[in-house]
PAZAPA-4460 file (N, C-alpha, C; in steps of 0.05 Angstrom, whole numbers, plus 32768, in hexadecimal, padded with zeros to 4 digits):
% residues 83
    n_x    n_y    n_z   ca_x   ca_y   ca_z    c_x    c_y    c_z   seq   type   mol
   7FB6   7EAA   7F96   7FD1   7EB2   7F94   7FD6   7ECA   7FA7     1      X     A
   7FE6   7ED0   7FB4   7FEF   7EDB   7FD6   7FFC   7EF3   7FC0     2      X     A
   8003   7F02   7FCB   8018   7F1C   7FC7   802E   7F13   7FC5     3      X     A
   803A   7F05   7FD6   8054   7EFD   7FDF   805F   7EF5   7FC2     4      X     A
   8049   7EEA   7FAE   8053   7EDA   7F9A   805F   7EF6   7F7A     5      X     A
   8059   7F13   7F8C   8059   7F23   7F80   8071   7F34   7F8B     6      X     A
   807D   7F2F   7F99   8090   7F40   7FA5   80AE   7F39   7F9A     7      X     A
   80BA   7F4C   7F91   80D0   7F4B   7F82   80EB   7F5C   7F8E     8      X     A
   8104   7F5D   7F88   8118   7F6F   7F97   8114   7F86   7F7B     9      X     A
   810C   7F9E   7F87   8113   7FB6   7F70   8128   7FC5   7F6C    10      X     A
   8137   7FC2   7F84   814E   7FD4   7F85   815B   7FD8   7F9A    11      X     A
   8178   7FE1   7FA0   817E   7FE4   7FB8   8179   8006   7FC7    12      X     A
   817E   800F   7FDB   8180   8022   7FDF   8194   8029   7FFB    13      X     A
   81A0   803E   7FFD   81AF   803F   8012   81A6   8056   802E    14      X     A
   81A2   8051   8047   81A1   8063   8052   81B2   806E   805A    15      X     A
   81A5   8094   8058   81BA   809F   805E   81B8   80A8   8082    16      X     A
   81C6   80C3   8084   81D7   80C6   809A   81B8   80D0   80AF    17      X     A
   81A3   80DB   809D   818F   80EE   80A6   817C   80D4   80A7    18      X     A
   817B   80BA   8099   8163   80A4   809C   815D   80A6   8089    19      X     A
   8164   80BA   806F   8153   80B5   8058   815F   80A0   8047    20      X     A
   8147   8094   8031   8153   808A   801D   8151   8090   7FF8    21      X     A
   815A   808A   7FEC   8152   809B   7FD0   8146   8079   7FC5    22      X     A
   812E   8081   7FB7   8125   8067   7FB0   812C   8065   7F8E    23      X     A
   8138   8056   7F85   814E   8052   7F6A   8135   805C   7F52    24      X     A
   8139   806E   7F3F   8134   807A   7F2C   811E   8064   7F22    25      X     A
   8129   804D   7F1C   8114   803D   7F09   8103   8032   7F1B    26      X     A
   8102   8034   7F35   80EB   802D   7F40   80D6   8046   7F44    27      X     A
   80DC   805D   7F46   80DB   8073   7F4B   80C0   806B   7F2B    28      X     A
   80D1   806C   7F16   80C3   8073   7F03   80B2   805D   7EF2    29      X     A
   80B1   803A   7F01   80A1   8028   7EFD   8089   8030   7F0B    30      X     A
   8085   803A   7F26   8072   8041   7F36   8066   8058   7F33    31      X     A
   806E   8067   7F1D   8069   8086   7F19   806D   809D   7F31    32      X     A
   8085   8099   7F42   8082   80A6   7F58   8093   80C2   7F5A    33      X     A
   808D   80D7   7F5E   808F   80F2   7F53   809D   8101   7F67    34      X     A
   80AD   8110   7F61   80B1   8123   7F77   80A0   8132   7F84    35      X     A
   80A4   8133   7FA7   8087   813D   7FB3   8076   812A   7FBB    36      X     A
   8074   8111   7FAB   8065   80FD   7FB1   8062   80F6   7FCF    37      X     A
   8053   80F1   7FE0   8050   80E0   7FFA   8053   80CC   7FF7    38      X     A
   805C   80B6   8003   805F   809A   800D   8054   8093   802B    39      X     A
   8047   807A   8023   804B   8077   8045   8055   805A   804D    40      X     A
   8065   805B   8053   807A   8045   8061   8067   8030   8079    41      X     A
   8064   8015   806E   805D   8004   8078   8070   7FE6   807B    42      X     A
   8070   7FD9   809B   807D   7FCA   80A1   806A   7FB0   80AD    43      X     A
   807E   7F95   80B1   806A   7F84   80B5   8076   7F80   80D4    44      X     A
   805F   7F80   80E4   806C   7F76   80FB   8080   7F5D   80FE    45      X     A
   808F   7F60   810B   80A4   7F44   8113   80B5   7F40   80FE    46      X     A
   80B8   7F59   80E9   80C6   7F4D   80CB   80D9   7F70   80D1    47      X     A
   80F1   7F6A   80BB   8105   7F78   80C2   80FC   7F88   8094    48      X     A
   80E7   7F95   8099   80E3   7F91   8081   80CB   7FB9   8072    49      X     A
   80D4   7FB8   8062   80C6   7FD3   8063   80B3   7FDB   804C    50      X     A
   8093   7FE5   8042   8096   7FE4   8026   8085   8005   802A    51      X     A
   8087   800A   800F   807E   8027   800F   8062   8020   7FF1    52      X     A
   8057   8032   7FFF   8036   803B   7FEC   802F   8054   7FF2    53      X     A
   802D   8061   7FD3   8027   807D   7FD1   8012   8085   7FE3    54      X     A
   8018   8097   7FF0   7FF4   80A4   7FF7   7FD9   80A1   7FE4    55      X     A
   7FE2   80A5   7FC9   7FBD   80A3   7FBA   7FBB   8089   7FB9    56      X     A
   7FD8   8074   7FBE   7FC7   8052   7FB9   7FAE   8054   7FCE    57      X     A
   7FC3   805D   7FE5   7FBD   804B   8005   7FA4   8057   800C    58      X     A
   7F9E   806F   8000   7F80   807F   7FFA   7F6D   8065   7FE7    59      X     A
   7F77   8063   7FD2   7F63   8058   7FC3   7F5C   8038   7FCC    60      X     A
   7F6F   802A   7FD6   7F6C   8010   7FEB   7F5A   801D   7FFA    61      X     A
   7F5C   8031   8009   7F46   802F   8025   7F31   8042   8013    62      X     A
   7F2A   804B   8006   7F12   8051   7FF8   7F04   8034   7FEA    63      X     A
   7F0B   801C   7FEA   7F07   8008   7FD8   7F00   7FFE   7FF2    64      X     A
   7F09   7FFB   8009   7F0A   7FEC   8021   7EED   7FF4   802B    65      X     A
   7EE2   8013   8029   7ECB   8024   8038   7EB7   8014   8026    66      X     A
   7EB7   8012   8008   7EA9   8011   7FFC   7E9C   7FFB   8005    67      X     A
   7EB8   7FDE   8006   7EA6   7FC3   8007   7E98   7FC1   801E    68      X     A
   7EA1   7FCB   8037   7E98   7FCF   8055   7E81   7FCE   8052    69      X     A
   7E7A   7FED   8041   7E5D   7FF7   803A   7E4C   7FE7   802C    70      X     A
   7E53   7FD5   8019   7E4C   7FBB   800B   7E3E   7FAE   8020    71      X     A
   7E4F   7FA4   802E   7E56   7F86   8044   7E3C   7F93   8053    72      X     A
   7E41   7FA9   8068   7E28   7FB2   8076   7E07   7FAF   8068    73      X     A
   7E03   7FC2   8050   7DF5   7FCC   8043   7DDF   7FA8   803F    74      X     A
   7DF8   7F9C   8038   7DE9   7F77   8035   7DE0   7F69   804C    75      X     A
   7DEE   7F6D   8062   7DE8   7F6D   8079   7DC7   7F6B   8086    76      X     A
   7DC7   7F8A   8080   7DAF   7F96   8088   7D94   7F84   8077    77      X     A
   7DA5   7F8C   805D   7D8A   7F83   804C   7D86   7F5F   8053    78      X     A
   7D99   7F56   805A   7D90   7F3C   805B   7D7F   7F32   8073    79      X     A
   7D84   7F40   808A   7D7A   7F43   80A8   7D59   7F4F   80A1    80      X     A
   7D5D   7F5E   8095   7D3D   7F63   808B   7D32   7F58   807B    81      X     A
   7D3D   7F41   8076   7D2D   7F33   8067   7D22   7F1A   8068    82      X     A
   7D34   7F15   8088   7D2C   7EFD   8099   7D1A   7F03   80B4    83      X     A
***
């Protein structure tokens, strides 16, 4: 099952005059997202399309990402040494 099959409309938002946008209260507070919070704004190439992930997700994805790397290598090795 793809993401795509997970993606929903949450809300609208409007930009303003400066580029900002206010992201609507109940998404704000389904996602637990706080004042102060970082975001970091990610887009798909060739798509007119935008999504945002907190800084501690997009931390804990690439801490999960180092980990398997280190997995994947770590088996690597051991298997090369063992042939």
């Amino acid at each position: 099952m793809g993401c795509h099959s997970q993606l929903r409309i949450a809300g609208t938002v409007t930009v303003g005059p400066k580029g900002q946008v206010v992201i609507p209260s109940e998404v704000r507070e389904q996602m637990g997202i706080a004042p102060g919070d970082k975001l970091i704004a990610l887009s798909v190439e060739g798509k007119k399309s935008i999504s945002f992930i907190t800084e501690s997700d997009a931390q804990s994805l690439v801490d999960e990402m180092g980990a398997r790397f280190t997995y994947y290598k770590q088996s690597l090795t051991k298997e090369k040494r063992n042939t």
